[in-house]
mmCIF file as Biopython writes it, N, C-alpha, C and O atoms, coordinates in Angstrom:
data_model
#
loop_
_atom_site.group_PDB
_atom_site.id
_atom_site.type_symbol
_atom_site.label_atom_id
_atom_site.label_alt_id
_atom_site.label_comp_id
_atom_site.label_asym_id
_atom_site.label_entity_id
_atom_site.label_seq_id
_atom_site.pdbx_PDB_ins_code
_atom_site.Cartn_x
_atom_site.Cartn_y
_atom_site.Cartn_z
_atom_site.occupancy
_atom_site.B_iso_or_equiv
_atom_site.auth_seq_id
_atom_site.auth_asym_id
_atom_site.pdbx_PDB_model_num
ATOM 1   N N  . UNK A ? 1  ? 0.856   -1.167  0.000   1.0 0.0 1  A 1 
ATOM 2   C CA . UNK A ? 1  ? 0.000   0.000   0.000   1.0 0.0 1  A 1 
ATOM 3   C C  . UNK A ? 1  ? 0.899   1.227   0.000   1.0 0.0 1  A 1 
ATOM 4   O O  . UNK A ? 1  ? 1.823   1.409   0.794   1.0 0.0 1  A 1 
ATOM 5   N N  . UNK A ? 2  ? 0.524   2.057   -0.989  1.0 0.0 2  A 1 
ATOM 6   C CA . UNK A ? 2  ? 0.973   3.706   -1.068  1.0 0.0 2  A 1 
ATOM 7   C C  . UNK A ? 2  ? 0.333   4.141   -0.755  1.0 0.0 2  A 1 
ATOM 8   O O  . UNK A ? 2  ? -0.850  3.985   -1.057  1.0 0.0 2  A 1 
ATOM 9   N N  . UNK A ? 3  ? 1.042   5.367   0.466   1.0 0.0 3  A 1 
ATOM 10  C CA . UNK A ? 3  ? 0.401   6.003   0.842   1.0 0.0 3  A 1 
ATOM 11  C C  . UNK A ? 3  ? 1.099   7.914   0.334   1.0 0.0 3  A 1 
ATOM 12  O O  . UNK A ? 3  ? 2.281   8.204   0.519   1.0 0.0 3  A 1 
ATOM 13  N N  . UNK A ? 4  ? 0.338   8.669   -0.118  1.0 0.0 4  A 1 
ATOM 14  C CA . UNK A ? 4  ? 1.138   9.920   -0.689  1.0 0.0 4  A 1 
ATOM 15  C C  . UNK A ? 4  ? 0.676   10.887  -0.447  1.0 0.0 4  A 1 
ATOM 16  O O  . UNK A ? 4  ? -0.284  10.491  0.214   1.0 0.0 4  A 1 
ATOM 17  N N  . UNK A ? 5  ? 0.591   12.060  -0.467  1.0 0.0 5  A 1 
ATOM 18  C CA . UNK A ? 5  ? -0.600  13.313  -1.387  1.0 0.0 5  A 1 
ATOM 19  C C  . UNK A ? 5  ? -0.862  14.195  -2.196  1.0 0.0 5  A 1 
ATOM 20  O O  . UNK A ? 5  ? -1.552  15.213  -2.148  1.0 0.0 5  A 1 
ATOM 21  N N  . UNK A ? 6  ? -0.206  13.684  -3.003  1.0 0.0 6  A 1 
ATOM 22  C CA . UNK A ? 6  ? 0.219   13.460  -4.183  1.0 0.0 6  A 1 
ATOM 23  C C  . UNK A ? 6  ? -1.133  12.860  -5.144  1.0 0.0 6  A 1 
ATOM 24  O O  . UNK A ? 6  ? -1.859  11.870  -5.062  1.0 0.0 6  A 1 
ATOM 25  N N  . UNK A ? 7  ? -1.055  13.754  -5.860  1.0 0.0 7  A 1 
ATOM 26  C CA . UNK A ? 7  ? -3.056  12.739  -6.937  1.0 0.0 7  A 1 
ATOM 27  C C  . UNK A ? 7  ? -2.265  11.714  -7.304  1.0 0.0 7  A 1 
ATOM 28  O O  . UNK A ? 7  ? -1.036  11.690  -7.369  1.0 0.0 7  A 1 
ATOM 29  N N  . UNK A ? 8  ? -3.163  10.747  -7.576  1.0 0.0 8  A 1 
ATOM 30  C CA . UNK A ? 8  ? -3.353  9.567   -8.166  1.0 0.0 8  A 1 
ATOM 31  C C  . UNK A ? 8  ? -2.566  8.843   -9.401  1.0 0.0 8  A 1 
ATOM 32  O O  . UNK A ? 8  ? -1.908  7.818   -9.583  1.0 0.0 8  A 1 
ATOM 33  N N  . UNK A ? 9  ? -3.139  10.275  -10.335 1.0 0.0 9  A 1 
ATOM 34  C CA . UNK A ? 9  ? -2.526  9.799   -11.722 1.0 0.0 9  A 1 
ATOM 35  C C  . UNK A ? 9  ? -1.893  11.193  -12.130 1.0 0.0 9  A 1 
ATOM 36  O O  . UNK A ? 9  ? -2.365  12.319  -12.287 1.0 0.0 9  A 1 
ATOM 37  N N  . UNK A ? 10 ? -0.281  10.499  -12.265 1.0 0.0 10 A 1 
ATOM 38  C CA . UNK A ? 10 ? 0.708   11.135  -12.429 1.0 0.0 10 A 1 
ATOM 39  C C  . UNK A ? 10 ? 1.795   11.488  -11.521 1.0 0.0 10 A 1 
ATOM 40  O O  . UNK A ? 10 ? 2.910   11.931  -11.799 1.0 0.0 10 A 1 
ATOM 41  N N  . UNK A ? 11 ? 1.084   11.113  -9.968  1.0 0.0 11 A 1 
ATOM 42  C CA . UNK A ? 11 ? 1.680   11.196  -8.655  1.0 0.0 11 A 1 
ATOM 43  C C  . UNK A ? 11 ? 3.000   10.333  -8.721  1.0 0.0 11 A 1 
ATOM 44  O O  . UNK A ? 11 ? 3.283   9.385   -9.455  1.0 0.0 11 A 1 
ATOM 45  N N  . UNK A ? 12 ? 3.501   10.770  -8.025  1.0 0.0 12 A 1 
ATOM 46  C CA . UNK A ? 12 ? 5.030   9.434   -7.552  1.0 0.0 12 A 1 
ATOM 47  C C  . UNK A ? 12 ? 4.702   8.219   -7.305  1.0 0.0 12 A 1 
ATOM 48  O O  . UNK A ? 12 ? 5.369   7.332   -7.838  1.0 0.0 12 A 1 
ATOM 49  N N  . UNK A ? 13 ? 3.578   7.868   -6.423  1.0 0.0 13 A 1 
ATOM 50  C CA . UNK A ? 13 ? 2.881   7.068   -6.134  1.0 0.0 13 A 1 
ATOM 51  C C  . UNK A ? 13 ? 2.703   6.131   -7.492  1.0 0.0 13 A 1 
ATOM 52  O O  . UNK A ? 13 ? 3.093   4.971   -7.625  1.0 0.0 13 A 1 
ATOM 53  N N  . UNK A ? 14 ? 2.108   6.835   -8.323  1.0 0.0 14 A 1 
ATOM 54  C CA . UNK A ? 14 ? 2.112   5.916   -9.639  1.0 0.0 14 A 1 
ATOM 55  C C  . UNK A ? 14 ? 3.334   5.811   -10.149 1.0 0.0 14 A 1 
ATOM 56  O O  . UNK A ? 14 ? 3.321   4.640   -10.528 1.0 0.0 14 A 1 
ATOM 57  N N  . UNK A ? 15 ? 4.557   6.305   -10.463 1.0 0.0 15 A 1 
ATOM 58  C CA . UNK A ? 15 ? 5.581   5.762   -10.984 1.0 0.0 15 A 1 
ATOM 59  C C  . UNK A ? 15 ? 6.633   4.665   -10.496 1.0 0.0 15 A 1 
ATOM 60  O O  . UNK A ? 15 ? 7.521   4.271   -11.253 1.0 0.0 15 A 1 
ATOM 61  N N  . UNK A ? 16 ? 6.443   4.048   -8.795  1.0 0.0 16 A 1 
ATOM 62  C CA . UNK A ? 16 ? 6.720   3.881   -7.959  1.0 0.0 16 A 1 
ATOM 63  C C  . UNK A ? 16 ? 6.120   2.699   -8.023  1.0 0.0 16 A 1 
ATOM 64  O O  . UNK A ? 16 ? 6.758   1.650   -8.108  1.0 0.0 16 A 1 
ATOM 65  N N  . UNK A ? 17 ? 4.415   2.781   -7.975  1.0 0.0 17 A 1 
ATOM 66  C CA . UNK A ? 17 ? 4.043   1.146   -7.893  1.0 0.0 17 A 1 
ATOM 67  C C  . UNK A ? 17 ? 3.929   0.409   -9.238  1.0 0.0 17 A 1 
ATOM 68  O O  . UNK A ? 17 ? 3.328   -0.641  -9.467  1.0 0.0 17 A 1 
ATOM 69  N N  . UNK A ? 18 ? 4.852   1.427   -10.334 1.0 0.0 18 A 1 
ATOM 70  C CA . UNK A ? 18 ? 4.685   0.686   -12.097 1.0 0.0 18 A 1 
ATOM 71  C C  . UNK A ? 18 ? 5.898   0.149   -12.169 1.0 0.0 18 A 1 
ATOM 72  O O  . UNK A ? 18 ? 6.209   -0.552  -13.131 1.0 0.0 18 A 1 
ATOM 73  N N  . UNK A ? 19 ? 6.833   0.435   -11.055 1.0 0.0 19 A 1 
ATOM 74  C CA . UNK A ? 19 ? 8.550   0.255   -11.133 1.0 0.0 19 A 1 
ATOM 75  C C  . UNK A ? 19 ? 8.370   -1.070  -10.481 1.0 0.0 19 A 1 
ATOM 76  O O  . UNK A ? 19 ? 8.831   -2.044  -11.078 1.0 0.0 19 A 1 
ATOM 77  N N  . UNK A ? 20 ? 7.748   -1.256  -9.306  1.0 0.0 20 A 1 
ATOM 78  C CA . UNK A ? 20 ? 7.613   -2.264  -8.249  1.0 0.0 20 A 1 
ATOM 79  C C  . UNK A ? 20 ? 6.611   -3.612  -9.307  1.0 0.0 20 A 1 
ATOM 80  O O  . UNK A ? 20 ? 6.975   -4.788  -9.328  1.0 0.0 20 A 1 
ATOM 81  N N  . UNK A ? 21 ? 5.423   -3.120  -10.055 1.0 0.0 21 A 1 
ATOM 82  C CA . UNK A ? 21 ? 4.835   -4.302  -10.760 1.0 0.0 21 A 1 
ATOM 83  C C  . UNK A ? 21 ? 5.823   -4.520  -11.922 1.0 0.0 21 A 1 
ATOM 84  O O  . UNK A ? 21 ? 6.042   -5.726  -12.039 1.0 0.0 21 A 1 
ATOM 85  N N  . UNK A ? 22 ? 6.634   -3.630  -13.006 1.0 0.0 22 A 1 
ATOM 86  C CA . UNK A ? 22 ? 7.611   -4.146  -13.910 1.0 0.0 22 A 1 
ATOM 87  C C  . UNK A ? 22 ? 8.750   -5.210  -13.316 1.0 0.0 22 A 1 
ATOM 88  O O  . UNK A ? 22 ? 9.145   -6.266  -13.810 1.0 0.0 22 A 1 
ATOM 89  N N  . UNK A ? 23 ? 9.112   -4.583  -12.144 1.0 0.0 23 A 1 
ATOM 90  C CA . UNK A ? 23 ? 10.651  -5.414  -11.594 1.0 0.0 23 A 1 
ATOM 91  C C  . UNK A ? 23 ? 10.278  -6.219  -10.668 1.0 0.0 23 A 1 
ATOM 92  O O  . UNK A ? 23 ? 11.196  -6.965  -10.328 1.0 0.0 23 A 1 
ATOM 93  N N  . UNK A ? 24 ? 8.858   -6.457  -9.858  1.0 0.0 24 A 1 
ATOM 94  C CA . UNK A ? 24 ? 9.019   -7.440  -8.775  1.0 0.0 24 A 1 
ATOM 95  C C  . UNK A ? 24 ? 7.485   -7.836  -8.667  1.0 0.0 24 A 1 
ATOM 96  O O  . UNK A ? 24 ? 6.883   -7.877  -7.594  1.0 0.0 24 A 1 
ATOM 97  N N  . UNK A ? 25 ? 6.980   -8.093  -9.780  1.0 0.0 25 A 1 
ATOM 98  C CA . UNK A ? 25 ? 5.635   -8.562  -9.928  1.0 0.0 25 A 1 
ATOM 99  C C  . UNK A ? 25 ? 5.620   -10.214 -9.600  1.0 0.0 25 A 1 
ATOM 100 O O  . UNK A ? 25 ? 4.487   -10.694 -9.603  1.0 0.0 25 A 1 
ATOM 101 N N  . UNK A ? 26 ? 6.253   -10.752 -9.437  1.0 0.0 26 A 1 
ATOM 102 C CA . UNK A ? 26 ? 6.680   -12.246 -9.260  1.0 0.0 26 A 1 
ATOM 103 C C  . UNK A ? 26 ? 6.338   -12.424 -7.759  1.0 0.0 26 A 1 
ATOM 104 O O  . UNK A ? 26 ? 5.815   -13.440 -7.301  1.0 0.0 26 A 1 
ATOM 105 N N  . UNK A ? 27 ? 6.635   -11.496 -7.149  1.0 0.0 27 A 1 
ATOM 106 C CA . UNK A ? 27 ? 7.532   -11.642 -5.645  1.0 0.0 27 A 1 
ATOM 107 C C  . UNK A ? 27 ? 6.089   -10.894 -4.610  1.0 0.0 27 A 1 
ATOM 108 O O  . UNK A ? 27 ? 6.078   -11.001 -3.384  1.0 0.0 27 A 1 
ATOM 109 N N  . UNK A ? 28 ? 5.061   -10.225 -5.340  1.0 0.0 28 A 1 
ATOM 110 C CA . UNK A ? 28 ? 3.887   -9.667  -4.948  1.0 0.0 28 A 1 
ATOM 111 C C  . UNK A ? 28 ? 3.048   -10.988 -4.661  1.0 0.0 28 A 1 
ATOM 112 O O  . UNK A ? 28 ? 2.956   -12.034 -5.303  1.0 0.0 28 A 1 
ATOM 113 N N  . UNK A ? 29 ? 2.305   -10.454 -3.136  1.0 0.0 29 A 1 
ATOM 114 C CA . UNK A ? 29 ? 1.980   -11.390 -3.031  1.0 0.0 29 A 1 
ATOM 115 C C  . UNK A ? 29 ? 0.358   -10.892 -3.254  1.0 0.0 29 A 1 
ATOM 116 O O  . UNK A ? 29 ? -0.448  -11.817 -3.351  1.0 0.0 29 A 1 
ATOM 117 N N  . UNK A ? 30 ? -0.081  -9.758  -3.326  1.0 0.0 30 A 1 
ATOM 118 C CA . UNK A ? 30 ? -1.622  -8.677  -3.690  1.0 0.0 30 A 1 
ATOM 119 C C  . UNK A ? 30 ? -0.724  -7.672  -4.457  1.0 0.0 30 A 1 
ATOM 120 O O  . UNK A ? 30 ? 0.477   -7.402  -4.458  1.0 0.0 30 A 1 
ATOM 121 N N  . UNK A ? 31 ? -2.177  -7.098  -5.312  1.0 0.0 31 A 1 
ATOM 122 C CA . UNK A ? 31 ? -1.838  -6.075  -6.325  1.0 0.0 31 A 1 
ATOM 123 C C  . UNK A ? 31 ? -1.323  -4.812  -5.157  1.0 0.0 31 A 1 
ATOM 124 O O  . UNK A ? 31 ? -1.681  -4.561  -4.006  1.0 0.0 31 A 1 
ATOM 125 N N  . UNK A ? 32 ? -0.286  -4.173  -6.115  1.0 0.0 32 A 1 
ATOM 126 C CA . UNK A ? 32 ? 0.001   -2.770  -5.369  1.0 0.0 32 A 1 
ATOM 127 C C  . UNK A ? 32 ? -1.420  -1.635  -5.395  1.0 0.0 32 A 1 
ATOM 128 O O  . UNK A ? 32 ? -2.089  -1.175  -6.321  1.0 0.0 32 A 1 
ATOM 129 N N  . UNK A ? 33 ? -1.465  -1.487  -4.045  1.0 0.0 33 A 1 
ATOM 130 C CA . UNK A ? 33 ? -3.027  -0.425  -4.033  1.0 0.0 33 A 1 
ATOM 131 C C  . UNK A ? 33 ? -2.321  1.189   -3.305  1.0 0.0 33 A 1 
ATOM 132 O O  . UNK A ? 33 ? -1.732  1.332   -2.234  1.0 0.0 33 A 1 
ATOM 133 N N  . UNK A ? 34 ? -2.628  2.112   -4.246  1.0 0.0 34 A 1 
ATOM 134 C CA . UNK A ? 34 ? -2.302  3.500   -3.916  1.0 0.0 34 A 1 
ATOM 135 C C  . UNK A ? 34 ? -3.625  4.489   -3.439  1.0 0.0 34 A 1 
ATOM 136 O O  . UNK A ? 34 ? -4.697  4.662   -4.019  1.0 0.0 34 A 1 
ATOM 137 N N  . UNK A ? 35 ? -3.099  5.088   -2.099  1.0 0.0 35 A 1 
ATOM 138 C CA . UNK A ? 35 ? -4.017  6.430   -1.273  1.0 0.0 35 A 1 
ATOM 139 C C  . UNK A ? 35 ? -3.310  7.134   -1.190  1.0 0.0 35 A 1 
ATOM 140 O O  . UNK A ? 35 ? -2.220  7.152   -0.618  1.0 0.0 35 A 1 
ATOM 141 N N  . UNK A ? 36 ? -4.213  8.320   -2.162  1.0 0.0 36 A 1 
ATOM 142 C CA . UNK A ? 36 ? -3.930  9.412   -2.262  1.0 0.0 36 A 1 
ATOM 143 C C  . UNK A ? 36 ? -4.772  10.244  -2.506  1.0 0.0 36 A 1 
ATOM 144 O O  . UNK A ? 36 ? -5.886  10.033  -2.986  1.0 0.0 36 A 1 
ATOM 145 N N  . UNK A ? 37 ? -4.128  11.647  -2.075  1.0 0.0 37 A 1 
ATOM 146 C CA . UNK A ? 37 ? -5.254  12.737  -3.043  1.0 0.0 37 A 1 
ATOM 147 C C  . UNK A ? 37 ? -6.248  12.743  -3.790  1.0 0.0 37 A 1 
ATOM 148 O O  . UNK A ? 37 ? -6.342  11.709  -4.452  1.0 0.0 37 A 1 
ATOM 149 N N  . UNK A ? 38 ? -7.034  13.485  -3.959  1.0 0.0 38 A 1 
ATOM 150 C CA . UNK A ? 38 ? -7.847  13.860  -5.100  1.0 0.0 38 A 1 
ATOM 151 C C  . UNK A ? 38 ? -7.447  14.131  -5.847  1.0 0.0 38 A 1 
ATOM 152 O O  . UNK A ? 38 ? -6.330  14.539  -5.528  1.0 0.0 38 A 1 
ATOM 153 N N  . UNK A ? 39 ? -7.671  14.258  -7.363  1.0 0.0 39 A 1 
ATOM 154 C CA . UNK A ? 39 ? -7.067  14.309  -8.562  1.0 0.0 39 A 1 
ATOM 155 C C  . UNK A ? 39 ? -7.255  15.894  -8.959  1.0 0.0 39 A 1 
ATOM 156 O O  . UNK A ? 39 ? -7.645  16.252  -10.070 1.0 0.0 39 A 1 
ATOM 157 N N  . UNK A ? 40 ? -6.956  16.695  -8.001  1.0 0.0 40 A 1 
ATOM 158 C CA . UNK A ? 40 ? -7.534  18.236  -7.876  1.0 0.0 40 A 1 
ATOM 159 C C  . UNK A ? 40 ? -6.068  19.020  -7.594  1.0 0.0 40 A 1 
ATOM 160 O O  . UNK A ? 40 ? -5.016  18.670  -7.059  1.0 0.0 40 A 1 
ATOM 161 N N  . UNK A ? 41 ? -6.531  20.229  -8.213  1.0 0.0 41 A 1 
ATOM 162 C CA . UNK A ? 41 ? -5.283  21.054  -7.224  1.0 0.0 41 A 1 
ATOM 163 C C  . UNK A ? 41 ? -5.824  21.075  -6.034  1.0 0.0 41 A 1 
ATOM 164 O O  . UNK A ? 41 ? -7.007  20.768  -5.890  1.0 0.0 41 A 1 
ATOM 165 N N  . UNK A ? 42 ? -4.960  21.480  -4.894  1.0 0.0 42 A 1 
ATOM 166 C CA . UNK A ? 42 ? -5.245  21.158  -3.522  1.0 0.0 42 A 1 
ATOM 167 C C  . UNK A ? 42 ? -5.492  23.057  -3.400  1.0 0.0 42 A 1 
ATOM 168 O O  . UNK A ? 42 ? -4.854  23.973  -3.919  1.0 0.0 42 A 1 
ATOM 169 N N  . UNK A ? 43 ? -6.825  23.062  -2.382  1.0 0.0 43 A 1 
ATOM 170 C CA . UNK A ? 43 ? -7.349  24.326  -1.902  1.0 0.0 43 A 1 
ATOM 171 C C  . UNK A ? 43 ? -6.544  24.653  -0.814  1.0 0.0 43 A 1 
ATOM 172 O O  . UNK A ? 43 ? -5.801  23.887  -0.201  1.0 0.0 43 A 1 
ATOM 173 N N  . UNK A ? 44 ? -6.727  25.789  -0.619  1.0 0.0 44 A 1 
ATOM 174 C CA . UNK A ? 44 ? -5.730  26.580  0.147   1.0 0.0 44 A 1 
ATOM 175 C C  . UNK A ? 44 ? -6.876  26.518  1.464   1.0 0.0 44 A 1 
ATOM 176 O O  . UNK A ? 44 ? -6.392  25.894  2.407   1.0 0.0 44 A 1 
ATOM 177 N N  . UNK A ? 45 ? -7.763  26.838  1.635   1.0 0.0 45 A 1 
ATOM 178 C CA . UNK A ? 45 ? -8.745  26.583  2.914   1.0 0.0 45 A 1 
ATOM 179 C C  . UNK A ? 45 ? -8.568  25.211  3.807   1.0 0.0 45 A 1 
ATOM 180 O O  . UNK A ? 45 ? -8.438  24.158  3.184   1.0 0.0 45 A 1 
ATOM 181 N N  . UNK A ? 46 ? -8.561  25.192  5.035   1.0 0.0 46 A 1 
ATOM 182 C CA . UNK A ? 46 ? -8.396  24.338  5.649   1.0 0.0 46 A 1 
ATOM 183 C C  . UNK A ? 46 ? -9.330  22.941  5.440   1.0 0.0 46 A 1 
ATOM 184 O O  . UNK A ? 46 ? -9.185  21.758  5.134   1.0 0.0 46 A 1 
ATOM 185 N N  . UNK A ? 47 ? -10.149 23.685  5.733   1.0 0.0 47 A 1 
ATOM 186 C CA . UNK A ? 47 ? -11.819 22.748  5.879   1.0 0.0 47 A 1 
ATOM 187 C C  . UNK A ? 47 ? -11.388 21.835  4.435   1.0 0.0 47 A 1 
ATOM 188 O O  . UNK A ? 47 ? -11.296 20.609  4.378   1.0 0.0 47 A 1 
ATOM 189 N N  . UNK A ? 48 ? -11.139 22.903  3.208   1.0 0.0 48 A 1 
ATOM 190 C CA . UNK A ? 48 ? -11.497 22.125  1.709   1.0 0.0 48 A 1 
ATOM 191 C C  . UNK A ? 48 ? -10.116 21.158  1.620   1.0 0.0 48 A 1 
ATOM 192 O O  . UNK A ? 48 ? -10.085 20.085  1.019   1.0 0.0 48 A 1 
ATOM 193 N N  . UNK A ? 49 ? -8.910  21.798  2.388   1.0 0.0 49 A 1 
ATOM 194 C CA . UNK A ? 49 ? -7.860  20.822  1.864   1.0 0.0 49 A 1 
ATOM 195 C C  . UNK A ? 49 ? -7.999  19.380  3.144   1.0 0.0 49 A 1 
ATOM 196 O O  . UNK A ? 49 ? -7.337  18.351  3.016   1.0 0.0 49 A 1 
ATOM 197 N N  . UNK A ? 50 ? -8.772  19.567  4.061   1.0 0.0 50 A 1 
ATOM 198 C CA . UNK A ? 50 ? -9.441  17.721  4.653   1.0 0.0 50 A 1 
ATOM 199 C C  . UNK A ? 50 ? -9.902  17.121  3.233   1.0 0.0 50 A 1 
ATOM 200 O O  . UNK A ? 50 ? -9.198  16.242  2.735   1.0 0.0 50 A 1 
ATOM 201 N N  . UNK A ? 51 ? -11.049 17.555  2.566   1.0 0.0 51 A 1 
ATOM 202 C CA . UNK A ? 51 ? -11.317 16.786  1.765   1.0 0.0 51 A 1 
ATOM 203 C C  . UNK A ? 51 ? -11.330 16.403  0.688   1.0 0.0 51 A 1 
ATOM 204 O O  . UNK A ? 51 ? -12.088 15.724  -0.005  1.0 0.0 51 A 1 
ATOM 205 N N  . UNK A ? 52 ? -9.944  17.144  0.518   1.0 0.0 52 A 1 
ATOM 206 C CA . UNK A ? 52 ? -8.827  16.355  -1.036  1.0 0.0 52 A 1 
ATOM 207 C C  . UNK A ? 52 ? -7.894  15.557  -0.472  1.0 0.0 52 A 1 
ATOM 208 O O  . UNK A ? 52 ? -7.476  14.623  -1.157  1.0 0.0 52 A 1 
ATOM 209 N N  . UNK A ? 53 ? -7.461  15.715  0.649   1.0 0.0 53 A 1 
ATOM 210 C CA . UNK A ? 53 ? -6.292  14.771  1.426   1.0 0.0 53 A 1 
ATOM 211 C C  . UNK A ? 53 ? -6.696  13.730  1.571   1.0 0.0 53 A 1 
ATOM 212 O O  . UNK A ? 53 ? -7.862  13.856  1.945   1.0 0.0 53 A 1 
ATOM 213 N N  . UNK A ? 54 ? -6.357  12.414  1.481   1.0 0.0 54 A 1 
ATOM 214 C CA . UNK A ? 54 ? -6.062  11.109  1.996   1.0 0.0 54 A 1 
ATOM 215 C C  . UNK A ? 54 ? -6.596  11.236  3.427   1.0 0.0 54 A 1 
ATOM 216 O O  . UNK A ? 54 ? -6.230  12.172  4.138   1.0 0.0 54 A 1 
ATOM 217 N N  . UNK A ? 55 ? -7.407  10.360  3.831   1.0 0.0 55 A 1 
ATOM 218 C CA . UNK A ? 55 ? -7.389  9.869   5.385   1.0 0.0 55 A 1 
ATOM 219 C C  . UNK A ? 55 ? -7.596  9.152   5.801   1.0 0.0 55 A 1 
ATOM 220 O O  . UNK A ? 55 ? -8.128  8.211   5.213   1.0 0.0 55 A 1 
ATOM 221 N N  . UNK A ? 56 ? -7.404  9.137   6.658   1.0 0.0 56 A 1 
ATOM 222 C CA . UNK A ? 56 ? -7.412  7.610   7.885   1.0 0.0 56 A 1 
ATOM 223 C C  . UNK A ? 56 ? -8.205  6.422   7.390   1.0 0.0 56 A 1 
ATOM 224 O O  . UNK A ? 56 ? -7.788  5.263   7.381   1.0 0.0 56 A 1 
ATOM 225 N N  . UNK A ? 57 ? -9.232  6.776   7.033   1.0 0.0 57 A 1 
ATOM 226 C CA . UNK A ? 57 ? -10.079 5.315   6.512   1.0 0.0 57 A 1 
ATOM 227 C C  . UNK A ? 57 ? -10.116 4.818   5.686   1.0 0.0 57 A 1 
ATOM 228 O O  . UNK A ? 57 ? -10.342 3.622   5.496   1.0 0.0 57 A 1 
ATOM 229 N N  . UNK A ? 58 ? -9.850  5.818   4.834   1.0 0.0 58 A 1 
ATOM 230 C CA . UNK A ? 58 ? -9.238  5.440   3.273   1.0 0.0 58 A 1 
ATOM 231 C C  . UNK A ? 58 ? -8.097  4.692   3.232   1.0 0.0 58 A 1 
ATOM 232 O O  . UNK A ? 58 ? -7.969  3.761   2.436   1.0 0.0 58 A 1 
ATOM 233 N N  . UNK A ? 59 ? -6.872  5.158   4.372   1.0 0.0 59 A 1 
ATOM 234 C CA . UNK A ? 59 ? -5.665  4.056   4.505   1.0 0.0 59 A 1 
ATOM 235 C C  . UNK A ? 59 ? -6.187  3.131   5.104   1.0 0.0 59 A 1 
ATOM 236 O O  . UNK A ? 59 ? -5.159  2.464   5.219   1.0 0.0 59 A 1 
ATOM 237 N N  . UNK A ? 60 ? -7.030  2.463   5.642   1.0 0.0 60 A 1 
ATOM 238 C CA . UNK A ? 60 ? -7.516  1.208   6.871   1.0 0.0 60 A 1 
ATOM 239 C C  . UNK A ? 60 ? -8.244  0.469   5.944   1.0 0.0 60 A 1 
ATOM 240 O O  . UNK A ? 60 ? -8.269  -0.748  6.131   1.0 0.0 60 A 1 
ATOM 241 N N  . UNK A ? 61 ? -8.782  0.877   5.085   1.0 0.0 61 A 1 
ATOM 242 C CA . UNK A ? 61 ? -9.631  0.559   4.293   1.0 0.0 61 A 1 
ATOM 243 C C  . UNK A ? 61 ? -8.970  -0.618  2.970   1.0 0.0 61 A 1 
ATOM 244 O O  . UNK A ? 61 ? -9.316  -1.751  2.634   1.0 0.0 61 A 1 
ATOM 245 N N  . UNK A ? 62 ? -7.953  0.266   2.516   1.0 0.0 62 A 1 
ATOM 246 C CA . UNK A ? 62 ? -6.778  -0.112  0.944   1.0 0.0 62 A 1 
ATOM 247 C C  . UNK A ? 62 ? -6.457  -1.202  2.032   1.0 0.0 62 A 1 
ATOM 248 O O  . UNK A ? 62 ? -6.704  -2.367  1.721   1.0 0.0 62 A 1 
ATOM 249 N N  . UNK A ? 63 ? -5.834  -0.897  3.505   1.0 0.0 63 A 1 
ATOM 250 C CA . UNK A ? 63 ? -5.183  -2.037  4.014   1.0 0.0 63 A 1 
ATOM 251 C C  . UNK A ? 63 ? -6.001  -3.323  4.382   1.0 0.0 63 A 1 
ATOM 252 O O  . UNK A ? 63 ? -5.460  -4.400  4.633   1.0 0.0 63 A 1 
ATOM 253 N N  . UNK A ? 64 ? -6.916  -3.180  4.387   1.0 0.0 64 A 1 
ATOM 254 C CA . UNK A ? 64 ? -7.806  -4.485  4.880   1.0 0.0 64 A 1 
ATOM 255 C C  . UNK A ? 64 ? -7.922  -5.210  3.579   1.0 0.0 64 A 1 
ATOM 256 O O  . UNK A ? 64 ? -7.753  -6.430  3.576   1.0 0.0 64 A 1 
ATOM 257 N N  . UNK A ? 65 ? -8.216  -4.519  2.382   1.0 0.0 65 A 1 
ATOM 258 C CA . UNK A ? 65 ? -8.596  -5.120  0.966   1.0 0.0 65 A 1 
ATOM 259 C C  . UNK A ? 65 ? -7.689  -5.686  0.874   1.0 0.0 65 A 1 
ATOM 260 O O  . UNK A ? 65 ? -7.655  -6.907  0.728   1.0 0.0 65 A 1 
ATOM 261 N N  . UNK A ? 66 ? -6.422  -4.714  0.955   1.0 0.0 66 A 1 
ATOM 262 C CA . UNK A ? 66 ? -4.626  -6.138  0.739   1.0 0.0 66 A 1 
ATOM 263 C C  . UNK A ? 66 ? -4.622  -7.262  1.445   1.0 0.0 66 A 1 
ATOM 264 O O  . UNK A ? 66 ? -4.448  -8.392  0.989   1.0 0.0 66 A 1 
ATOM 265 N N  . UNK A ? 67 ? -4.827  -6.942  2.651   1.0 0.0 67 A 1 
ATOM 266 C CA . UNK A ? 67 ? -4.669  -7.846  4.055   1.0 0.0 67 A 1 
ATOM 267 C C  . UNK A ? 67 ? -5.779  -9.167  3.423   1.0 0.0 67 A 1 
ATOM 268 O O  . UNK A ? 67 ? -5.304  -10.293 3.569   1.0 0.0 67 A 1 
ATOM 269 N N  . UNK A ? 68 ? -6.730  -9.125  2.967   1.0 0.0 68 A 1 
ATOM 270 C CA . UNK A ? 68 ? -7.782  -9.786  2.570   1.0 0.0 68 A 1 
ATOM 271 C C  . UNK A ? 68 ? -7.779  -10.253 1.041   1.0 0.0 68 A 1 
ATOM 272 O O  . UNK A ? 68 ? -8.746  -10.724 0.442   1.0 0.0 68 A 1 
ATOM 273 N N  . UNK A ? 69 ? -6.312  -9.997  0.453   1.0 0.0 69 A 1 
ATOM 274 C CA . UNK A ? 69 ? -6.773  -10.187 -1.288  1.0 0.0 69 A 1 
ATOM 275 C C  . UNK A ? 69 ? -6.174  -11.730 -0.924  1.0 0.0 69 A 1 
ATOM 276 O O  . UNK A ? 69 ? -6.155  -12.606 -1.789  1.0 0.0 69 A 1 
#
């Protein structure tokens, strides 16, 4: 599991888990699953940048699906 906040597509996060499925897709034992951002520029307001950020359940969440694939 990636965790970033960083969006989705185009993030590090994605170049990172395409390096890890090209070179060590053998050795995986569940698909690589990435949390991150919204696919948004990030707002400068507090309140609005909670809900482009990644959180807590969203990571508990990716991790149970792995934990469970």
């Amino acid at each position: 599991v990636l965790l970033h906040e960083g969006p989705k597509v185009g993030g590090v996060g994605a170049e990172f888990s395409a390096m890890v499925s090209e070179d060590a897709f053998e050795y995986l034992s569940a698909p690589v699953k990435r949390v991150t951002s919204l696919d948004t520029p990030v707002p400068f307001a507090p309140c609005l940048e909670d809900r482009v950020m990644p959180q807590l359940n969203d990571l508990l969440e990716t991790c149970r699906e792995v934990a469970n694939y």
